[in-house]
Rosetta silent file (secondary structure, phi, psi, omega in degrees, C-alpha in Angstrom):
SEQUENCE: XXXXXXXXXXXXXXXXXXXXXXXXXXXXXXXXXXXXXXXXXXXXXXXXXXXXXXXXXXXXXXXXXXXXXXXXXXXXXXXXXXXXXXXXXXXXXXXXXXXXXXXXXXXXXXXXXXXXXXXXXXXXXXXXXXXXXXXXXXXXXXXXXXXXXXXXXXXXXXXXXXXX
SCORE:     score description
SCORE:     0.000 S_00000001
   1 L     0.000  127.760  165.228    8.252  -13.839  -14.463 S_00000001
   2 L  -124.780 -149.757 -169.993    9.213  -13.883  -11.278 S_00000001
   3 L  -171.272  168.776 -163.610    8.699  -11.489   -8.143 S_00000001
   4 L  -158.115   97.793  166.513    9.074  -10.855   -4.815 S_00000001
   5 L   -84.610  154.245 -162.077    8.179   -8.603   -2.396 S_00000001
   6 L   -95.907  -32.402 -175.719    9.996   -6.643    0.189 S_00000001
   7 L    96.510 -162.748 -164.029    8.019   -4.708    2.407 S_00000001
   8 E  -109.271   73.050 -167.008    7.984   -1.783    5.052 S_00000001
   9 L   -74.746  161.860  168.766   10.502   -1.871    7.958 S_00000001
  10 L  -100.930  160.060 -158.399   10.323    0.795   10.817 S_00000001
  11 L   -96.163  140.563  173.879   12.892    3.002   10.750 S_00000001
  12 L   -53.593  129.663 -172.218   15.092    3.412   14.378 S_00000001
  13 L   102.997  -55.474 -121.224   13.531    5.762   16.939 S_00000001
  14 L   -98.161  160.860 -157.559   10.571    6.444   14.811 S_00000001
  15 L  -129.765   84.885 -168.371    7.536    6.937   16.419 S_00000001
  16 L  -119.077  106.343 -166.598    4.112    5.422   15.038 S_00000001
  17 L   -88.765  120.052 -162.664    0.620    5.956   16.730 S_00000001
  18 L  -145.147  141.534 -167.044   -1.852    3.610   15.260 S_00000001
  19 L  -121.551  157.498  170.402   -5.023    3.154   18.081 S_00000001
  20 H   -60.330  -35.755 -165.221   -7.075   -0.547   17.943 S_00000001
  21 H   -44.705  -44.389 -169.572   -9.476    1.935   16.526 S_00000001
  22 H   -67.137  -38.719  170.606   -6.846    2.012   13.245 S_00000001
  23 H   -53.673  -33.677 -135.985   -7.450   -1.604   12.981 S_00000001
  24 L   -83.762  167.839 -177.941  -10.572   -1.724   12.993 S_00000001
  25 L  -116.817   70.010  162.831  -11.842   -2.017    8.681 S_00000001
  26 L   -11.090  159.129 -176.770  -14.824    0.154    8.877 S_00000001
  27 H   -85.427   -2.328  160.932  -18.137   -0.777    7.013 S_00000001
  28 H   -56.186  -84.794 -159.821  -17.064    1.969    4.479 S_00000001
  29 H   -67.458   -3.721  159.469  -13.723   -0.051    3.530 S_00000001
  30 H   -66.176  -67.284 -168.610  -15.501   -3.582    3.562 S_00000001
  31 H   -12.603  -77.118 -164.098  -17.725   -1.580    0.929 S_00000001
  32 H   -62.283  -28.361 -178.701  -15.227   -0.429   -1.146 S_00000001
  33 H   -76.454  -30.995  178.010  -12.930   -4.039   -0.676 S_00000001
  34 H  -104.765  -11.941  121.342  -15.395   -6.187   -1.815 S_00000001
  35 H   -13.090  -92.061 -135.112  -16.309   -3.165   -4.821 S_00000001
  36 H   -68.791  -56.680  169.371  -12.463   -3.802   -5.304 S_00000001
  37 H   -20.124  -89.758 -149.029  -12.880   -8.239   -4.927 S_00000001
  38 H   -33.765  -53.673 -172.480  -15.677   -7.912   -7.361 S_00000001
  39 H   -66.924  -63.161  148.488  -14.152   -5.892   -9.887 S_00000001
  40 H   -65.110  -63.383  172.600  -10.973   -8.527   -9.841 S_00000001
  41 H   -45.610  -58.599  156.484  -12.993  -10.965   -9.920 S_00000001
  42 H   -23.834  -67.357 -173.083  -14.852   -9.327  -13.040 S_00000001
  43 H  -135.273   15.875 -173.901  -11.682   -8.631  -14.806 S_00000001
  44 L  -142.179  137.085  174.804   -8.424   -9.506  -13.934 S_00000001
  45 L   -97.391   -2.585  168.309   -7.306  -13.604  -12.709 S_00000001
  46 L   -83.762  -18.942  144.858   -4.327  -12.620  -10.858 S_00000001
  47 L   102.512   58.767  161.248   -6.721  -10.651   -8.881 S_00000001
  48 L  -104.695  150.213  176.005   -4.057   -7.249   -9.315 S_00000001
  49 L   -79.720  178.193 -117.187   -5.522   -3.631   -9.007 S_00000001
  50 L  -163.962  169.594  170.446   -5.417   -1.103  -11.738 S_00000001
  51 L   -70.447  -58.033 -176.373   -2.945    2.167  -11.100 S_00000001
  52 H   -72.497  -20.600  150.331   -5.959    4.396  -10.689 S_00000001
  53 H   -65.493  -26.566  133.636   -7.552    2.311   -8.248 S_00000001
  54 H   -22.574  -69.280  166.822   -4.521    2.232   -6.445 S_00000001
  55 H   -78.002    0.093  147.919   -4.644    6.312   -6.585 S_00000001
  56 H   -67.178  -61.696 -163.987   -8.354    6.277   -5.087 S_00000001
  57 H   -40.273  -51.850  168.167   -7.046    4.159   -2.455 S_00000001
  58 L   -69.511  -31.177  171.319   -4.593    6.707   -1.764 S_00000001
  59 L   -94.664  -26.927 -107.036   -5.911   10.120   -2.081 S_00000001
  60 L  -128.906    6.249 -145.122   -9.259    8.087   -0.422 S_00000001
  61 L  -121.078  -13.022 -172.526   -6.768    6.716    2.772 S_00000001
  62 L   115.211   11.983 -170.597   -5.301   10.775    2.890 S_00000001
  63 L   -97.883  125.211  163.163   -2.305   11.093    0.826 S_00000001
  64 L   -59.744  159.978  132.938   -2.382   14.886   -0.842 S_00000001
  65 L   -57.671   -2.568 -175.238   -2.422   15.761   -4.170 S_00000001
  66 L   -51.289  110.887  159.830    0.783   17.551   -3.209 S_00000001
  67 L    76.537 -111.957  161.778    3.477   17.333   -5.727 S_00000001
  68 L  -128.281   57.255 -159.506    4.101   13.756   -6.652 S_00000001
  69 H   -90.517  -43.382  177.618    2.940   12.172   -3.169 S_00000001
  70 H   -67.306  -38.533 -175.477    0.216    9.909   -4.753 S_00000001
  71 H   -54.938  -51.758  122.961    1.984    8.931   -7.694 S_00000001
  72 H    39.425  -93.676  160.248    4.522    7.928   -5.329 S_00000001
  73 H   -42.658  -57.977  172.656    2.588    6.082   -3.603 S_00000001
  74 H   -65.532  -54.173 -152.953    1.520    4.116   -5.983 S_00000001
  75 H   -64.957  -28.982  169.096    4.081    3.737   -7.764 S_00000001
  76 H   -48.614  -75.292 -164.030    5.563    1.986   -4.040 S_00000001
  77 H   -54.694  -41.225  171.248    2.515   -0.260   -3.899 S_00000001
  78 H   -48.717  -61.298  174.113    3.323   -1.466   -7.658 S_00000001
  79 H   -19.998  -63.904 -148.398    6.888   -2.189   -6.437 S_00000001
  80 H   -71.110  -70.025  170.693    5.797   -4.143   -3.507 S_00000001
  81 H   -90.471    4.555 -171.760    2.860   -6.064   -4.567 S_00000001
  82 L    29.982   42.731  168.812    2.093   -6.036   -8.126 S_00000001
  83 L    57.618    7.380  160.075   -0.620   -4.040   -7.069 S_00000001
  84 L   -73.653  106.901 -127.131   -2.254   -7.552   -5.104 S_00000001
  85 L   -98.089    0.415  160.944   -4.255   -6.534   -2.118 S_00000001
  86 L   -95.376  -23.977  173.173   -3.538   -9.856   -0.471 S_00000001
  87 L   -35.279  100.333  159.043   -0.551  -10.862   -1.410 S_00000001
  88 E   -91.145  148.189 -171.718    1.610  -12.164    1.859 S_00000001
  89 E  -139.779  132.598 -164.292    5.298  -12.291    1.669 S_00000001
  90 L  -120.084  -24.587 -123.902    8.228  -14.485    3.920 S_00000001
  91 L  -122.702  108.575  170.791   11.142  -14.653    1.537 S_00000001
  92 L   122.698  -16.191 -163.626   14.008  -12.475    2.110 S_00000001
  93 L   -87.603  110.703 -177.344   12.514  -11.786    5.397 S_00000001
  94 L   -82.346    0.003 -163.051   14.578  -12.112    8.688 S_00000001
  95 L  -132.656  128.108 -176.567   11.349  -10.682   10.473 S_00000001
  96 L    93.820  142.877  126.598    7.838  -10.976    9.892 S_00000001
  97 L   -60.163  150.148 -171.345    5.163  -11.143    6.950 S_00000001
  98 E  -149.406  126.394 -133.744    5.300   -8.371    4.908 S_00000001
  99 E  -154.277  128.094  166.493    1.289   -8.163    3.999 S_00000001
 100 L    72.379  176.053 -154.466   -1.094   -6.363    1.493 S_00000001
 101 L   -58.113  -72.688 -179.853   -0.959   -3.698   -1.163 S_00000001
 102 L   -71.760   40.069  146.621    1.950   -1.633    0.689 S_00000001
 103 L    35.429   62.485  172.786    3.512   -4.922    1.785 S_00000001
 104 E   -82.236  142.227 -133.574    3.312   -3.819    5.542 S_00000001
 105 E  -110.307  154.821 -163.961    5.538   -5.831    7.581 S_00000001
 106 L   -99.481   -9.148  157.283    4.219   -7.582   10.822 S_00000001
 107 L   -99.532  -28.251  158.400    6.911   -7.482   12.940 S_00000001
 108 L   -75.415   -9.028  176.554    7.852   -3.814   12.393 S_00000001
 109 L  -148.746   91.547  176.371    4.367   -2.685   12.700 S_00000001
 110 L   -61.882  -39.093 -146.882    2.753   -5.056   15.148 S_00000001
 111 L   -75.159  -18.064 -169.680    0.141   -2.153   15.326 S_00000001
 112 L  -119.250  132.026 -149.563   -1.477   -2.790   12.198 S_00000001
 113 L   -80.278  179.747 -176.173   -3.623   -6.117   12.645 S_00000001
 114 H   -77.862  -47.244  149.248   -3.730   -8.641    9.739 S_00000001
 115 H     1.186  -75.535  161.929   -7.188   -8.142    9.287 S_00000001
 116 H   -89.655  -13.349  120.637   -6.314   -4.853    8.388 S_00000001
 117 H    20.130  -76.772 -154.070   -2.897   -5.507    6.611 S_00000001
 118 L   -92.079   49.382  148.292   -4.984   -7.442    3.835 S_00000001
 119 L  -131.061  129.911 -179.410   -7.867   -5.307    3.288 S_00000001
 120 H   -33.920  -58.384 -169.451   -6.463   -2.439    0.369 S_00000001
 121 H   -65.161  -44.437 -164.269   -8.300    0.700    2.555 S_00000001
 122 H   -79.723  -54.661 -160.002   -7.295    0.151    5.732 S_00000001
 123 H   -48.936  -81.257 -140.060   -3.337   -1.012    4.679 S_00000001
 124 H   -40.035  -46.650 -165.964   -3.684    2.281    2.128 S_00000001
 125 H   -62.360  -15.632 -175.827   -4.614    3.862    5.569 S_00000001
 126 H   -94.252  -45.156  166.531   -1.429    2.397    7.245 S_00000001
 127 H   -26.095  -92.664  146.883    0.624    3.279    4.167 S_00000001
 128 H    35.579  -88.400  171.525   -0.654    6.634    4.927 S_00000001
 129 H   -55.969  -78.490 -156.740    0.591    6.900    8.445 S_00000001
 130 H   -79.149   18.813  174.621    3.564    5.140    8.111 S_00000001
 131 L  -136.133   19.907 -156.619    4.571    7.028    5.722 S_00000001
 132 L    47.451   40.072  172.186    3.426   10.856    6.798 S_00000001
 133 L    89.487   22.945  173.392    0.774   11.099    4.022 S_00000001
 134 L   117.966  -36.442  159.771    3.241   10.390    1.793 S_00000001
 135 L   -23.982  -72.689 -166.259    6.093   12.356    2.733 S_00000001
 136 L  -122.922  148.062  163.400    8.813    9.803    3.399 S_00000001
 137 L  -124.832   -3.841 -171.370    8.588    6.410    1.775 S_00000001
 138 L   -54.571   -4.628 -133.636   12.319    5.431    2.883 S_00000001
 139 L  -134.887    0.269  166.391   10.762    2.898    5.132 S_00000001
 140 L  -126.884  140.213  154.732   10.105    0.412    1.930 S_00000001
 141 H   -58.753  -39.855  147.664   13.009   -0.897    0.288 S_00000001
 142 H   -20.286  -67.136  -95.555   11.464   -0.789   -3.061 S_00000001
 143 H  -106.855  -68.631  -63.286   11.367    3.059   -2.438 S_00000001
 144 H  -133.969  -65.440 -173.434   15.192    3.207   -0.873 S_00000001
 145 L   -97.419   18.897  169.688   16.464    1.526   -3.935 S_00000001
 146 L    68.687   44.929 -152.085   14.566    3.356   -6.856 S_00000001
 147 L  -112.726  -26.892  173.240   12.900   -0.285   -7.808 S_00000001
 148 L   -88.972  -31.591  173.351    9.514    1.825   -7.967 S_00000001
 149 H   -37.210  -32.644  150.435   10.981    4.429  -10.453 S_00000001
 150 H   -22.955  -50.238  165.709    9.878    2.055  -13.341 S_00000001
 151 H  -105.207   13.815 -177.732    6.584    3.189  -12.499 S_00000001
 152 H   -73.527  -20.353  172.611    6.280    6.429  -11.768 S_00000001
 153 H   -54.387  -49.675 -148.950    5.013    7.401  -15.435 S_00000001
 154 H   -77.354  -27.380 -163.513    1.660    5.170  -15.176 S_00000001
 155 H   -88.677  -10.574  174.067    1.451    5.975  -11.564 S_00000001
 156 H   -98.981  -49.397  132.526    1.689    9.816  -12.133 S_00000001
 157 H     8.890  -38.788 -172.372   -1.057    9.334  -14.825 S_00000001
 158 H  -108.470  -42.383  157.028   -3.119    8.185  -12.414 S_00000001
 159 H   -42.955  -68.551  169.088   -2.253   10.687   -9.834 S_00000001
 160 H   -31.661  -33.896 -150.970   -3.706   13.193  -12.733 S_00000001
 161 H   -91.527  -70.173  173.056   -6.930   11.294  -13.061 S_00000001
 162 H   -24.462  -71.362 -156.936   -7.414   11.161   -9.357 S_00000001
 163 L  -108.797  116.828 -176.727   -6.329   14.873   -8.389 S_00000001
 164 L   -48.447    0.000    0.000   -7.888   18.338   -9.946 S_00000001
């Protein structure tokens, strides 16, 4: 099968404050990133994420339980990446790498280093941001052209598991 991801573009105008600080992958999210390595390594060889680890990621990066904003989310992240927290992308692309679970793109968001790009917490954390918690996702193509809708059952599922 094959696949392709598209990524995040910034939208014209828009206005996104990410500090070196945002970059930085705390010793929390190594924790939990090499938790998520291990556990791919453990049990999956394409080395893909799970929904509901996806929807930790996501409620864990600041995305409400509000409505369907995690499911959402996820369901985005499937689109993008087949849920592969490493996963770089060129192809289709006049601009850019389009990098990590939320396939954030490197020329529209210079702000978020590669570093953090590829590690699942902090990109969930740029996701996050660059998406107001969840609000607007128009800023992935996936989202823009209902390419994530496919997954919105498993990923609202997960969003249950996740959120009381």
């Amino acid at each position: 099968m094959a696949w392709t991801a598209i990524g995040c573009v910034a939208e014209e105008d828009e206005e996104f404050e990410w500090s070196e600080e945002d970059n930085v992958v705390s010793d929390d999210e190594a924790v939990a990133d090499a938790e998520i390595e291990q556990a791919v390594a453990d049990g999956k060889a394409d080395g893909a994420l799970t929904y509901l680890a996806v929807a930790k990621l996501a409620k864990a990066a600041g995305i409400p339980c509000t409505g369907s904003r995690i499911a959402t989310a996820v369901a985005v992240a499937r689109a993008e990446s087949s849920f592969r927290p490493t996963i770089t992308n060129t192809v289709g692309n006049s601009h850019g790498i389009d990098r990590g679970l939320w396939q954030i793109n490197s020329y529209w968001h210079p702000e978020v280093s590669a570093s953090c790009a590829l590690s699942a917490s902090c990109n969930a954390r740029a996701a996050a941001r660059i998406s107001s918690y969840g609000k607007s996702w128009s800023q992935w193509w996936t989202y823009k052209n209902g390419k994530h809708q496919p997954f919105m059952s498993a990923a609202r599922s997960a969003q249950a598991s996740v959120c009381p």
